[in-house]
N, C-alpha and C positions, 0 to 999 in steps of 0.2 A: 504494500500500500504506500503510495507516494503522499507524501504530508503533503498540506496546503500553506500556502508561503502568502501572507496576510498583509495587508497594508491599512491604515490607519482609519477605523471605523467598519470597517469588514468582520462579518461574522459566519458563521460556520456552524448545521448543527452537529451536537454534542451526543453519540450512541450508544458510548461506553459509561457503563454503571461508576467506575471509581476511574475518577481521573489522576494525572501528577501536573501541576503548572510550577513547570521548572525555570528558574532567570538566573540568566547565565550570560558570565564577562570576564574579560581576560584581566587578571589580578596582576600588580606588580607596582613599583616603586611611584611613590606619588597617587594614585588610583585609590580613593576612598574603601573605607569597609562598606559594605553594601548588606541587606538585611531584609527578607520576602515577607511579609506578613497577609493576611487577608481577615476582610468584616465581612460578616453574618448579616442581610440588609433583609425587611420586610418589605412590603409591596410601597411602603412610604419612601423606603431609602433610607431606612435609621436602623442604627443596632438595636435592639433591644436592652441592655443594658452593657458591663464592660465585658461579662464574659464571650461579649460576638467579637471582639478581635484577639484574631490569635496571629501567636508571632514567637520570635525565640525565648521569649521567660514566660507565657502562656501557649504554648505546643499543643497545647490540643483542649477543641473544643467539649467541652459536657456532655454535648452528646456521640462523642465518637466520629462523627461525619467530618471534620476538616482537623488536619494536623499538619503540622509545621516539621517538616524532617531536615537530619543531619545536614548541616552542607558541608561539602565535599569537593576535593578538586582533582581533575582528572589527571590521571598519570605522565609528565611529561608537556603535557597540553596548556598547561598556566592558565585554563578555562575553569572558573571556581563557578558552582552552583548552588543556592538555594531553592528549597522545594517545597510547594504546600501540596497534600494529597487529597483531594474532596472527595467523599461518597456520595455520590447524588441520591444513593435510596434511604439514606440515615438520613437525612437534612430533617430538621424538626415543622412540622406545618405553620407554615407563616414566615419561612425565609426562601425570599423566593431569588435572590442575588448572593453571588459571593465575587466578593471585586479583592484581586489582589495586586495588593501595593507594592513598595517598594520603597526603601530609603537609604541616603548618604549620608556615611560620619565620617567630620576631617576632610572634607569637601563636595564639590556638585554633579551633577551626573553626566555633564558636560567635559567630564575628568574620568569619564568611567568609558574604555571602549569596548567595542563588541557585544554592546548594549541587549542581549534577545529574549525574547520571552517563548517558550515551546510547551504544548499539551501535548501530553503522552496518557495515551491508555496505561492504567495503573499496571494490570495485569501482566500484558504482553510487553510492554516495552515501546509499544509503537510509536513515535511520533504522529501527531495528529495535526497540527500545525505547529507554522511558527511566525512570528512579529519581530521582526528587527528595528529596534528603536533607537530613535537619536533625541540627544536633550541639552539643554545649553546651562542654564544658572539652577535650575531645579535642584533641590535637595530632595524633594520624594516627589513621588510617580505614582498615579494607578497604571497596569501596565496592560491590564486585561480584565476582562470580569465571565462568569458564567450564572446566565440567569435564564430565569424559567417562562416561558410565551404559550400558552396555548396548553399547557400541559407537557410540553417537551424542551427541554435542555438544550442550550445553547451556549456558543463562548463567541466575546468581541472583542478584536484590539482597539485597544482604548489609548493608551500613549498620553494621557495627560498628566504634564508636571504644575510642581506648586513652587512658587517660590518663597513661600511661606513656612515652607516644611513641612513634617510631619505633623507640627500642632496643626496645621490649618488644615490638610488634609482631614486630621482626624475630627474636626469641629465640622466639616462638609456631613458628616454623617452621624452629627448627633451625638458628640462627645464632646465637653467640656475641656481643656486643655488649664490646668492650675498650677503653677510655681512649685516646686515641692520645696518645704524646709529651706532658708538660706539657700538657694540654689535659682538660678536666673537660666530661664530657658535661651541656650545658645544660640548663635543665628545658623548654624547646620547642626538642629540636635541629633544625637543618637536616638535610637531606638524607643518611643517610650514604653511605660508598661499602664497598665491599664487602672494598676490602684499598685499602692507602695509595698504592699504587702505579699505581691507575686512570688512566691517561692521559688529559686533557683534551680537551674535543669540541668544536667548534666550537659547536654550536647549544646550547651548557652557559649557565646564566644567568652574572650576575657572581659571581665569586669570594664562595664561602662562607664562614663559622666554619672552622677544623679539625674534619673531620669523625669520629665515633667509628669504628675500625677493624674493618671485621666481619670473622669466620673462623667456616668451618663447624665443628664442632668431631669429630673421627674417630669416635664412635659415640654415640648419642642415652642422655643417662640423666634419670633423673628430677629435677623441677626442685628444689632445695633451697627450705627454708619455714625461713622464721627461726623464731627460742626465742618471739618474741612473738607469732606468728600461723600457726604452724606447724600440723601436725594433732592433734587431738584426740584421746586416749584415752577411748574408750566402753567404761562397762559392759556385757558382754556380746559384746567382738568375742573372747576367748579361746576363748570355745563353737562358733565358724565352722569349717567345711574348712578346712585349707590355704588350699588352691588362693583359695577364696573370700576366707581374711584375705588374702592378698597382694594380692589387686587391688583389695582394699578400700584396703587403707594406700597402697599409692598413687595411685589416687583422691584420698583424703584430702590429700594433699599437691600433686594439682593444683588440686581444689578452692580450696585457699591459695592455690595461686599468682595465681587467677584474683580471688581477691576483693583479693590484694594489688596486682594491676596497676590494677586500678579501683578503687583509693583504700579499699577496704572492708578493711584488715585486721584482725582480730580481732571483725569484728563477730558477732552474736550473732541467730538470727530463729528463729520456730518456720517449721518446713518441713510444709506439706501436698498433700498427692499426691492429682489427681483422673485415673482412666483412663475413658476411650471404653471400653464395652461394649456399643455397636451391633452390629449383621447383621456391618456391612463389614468392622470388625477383625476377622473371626473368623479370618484368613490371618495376621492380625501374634501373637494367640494362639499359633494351633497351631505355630507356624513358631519357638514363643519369642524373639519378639522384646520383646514386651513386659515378658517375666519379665527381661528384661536388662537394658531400662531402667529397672523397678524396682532393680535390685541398684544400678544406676550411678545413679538419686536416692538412693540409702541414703547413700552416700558425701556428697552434701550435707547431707542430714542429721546425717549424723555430724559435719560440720565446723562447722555454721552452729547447731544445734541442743545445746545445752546436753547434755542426757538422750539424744541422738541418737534420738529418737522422733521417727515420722510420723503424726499423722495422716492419714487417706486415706480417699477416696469411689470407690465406681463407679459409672457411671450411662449410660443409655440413653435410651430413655422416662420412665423414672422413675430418682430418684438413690438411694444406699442407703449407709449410712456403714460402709465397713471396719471392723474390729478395729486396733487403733492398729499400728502396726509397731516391733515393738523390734528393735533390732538381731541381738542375738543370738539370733533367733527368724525372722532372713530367710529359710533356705531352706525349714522348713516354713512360713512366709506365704507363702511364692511357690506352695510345692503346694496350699494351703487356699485361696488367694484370689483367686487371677492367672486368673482366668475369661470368659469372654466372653458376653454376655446369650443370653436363649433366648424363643423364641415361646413368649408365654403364652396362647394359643388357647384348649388343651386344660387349663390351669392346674385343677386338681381339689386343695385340701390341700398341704401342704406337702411336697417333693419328698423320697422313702425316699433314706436314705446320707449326707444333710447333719447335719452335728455343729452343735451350737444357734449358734456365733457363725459358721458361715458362711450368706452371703447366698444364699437361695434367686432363682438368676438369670432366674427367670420372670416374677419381679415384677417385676427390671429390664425386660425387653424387649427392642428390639433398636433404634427409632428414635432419632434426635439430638434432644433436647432441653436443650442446655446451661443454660436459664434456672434452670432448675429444681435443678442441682446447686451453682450457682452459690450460688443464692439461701440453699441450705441451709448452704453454708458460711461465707456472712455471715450466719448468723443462730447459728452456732457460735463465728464470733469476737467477737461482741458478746455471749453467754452467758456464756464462757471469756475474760473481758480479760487480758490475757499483759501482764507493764514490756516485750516486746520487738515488733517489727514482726514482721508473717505474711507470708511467702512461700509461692502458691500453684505449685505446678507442675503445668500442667493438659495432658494426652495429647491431641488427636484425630486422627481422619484425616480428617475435614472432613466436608460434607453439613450445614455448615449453613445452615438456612433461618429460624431464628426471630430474624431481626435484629435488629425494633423491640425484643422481649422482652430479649433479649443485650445489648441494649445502653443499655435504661434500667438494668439491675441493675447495671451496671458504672458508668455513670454517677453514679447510688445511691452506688456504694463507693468514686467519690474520698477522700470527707471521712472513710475509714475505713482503720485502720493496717495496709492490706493490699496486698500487690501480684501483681496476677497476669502470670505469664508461660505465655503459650499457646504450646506448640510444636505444628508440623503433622505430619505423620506421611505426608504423600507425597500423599494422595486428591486435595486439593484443593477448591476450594467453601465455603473458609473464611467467605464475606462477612464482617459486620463485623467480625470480630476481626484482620482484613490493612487495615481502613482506621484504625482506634484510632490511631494512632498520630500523626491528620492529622487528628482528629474536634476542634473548636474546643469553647470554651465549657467548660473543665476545669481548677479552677485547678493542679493536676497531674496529669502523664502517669502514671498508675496501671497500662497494660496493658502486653507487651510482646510480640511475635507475632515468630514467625520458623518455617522449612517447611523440610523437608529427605524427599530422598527416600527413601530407606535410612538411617535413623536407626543401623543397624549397622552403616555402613562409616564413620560421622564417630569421627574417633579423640575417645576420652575429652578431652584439655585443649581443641579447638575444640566440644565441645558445652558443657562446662561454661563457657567465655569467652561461649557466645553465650546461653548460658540467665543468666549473673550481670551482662552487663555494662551492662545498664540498672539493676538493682537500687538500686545504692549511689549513682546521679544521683535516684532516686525518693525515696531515706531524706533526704539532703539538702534536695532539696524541700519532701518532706512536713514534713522538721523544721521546714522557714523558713515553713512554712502553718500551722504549730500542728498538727497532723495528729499527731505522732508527741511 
């Protein structure tokens, strides 16, 4: 059986009863200690309390289903491995995730090479895949996760670092991160343990730092955003539903949290919105899924966006530029706009019942053509020069086929102050925009791709961490290329 060779948001289902997710990188002078741990998630994304993270001074969970085994390094080879082992039939009812981590001590992962993450059938040995990852200033990593859809098991490379560390990782899911005793959590901590009193394991490396004390904390609330980069007051959220200002505001406030763990606080970008109005979405329409991910990009907008305005495109066959989205105009933009392409076979005049600023969706079409929305929205940020960087956030559900085209444009748009982030929406058939990330000859990494398959079931602060946490390594960049 040939493994599957993974690239960033790809997933794979999972057959074998007990897995090994082995992470593995060539050890040697200068090259941090490196340490695999994984948390026990319920359909919420939170542990249950501390005994859902296991790691080297907690090895194995209470119920027997995930342990943490020796690492080891292979003979001659200077490739050192850590391992966690999951039983997918022991997992206890109500964890439907298990994401496994990864952390640096004595430095960042950016210093650690030959970076891979590989599932193997427990049993046989097999490799089942593998994810080769690369990382810059990050001290810990999710490197992978295997979670449950449908009733069946699944794994997906995930690749997302924190520059935050481990405490901030570990507070993404519902753990408190607390000072222990005269001891100041360092800026690359080691390992924490999950309460002070972990008893010591044999197979534990040598003695750590005092590590930070974690506790789960008795009910989940919203993450606090300081006075300096907190959320933003937009003209226009007073005119919302209820319902809708509440989860607008906090949004807004995970949005912060998410550009604060990755170094981005208070920064400042104009936000533009591109949606897929192919044939295929017409289920993620009808079914409003997409009218929700509109509301839930508002909320970046609103944080990262000055005037909390979107620009936005839809496109198919052919691309067609939305009416700008103000805030206080979201839920009729969502009835005016949130559409899905249409056969223009019988296309005769302009369609009876559309009001002048909406898109007659005949023109769109229904085929994948990305080159071509792409191309219109580099040719609107070079019209419209902004003092601030563009962030694009671009919808599809995949079926793409026009590579070479995809990906001269993009190529084109390094040296331009724009950064696109493609999320997948489940179909699959991404091509090039799942290898970007690995494509050489760029003086920066401008694109950023990641797949999920129910974009409805990722709670709000894991979608915004995984759509912003390249962003603010791209501004950096860009800045130190002249770019920005």
């Amino acid at each position: 059986m040939t493994a599957t060779s993974l690239s960033k948001g790809a997933n794979l289902p999972v057959d074998s009863a007990v897995v090994r997710v082995a992470l593995s990188w060539s050890a040697g002078p200068g090259v941090p200690e490196v340490d695999a741990s994984a948390l026990l998630l319920t359909s919420a994304g939170r542990v249950r309390d501390d005994g859902d993270f296991v790691f080297y001074n907690q090895p194995r969970h209470a119920s027997g289903a995930v342990r943490h085994l020796r690492k080891g390094t292979g003979p001659g080879s200077g490739v050192t491995t850590d391992t966690v082992e999951v039983d997918l039939r022991a997992l206890e009812p109500g964890v439907e995730r298990i994401v496994l981590c990864a952390s640096a001590d004595g430095g960042t992962f950016g210093q650690v090479p030959g970076l891979s993450l590989r599932l193997l059938d427990a049993g046989s040995g097999t490799e089942l895949a593998r994810f080769d990852m690369a990382a810059g200033t990050e001290t810990a990593l999710v490197g992978g996760e295997l979670y449950l859809r449908r009733g069946n098991w699944k794994f997906r490379a995930v690749g997302q670092g924190y520059a935050s560390g481990l405490a901030g990782l570990a507070t993404d899911f519902g753990i408190t991160v607390d000072d222990a005793p005269s001891t100041t959590v360092p800026s690359t901590p080691a390992p924490p343990a999950p309460c002070a009193q972990a008893p010591p394991v044999p197979s534990a490396p040598a003695p750590q730092p005092a590590p930070p004390v974690l506790a789960v904390p008795p009910a989940p609330t919203a993450p606090p955003a300081s006075a300096q980069a907190g959320p933003r007051l937009i003209k226009g959220e007073e005119r919302l539903p209820v319902d809708m200002r509440k989860r607008l505001s906090l949004r807004k406030e995970q949005v912060a949290v998410s550009l604060r763990k990755h170094g981005a606080a208070g920064v400042t970008a104009r936000v533009v919105l591109v949606l897929d109005a192919s044939g295929s979405m017409s289920f993620l329409y009808s079914k409003g899924v997409v009218a929700d991910v509109v509301e839930r990009m508002a909320a970046v907008a609103a944080q990262l966006d000055d005037d909390g305005e979107m620009q936005a495109w839809t496109f198919a066959s052919n691309p067609a530029r939305l009416p700008d989205l103000r805030l206080g105009d979201l839920p009729e933009w969502l009835r005016l706009h949130v559409r899905v392409g249409e056969v223009a076979l019988f296309r005769r005049g302009r369609k009876k019942g559309l009001r002048d600023d909406q898109v007659d969706m005949r023109a769109v079409g229904i085929q994948n053509e990305e080159q071509k929305v792409i191309a219109e929205v580099r040719a609107f940020v070079r019209d419209n020069p902004a003092q601030v960087p563009t962030l694009v956030l671009f919808f599809s559900d995949g079926g793409v086929y026009r590579n070479r085209e995809i990906e001269r444009e993009l190529r084109e748009a390094v040296e331009e102050p724009v950064f696109w982030q493609f999320v997948g929406l489940g179909r699959s058939d991404y091509g090039v925009l799942e290898r970007f990330d690995t494509l050489p000859g760029r003086r920066v990494d401008n694109v950023g791709f990641f797949a999920v398959d129910d974009i409805g079931t990722v709670p709000d602060q894991e979608l915004y961490d995984r759509l912003l946490s390249e962003f603010p390594s791209w501004i950096d960049a860009a800045g130190r290329a002249g770019i920005l």
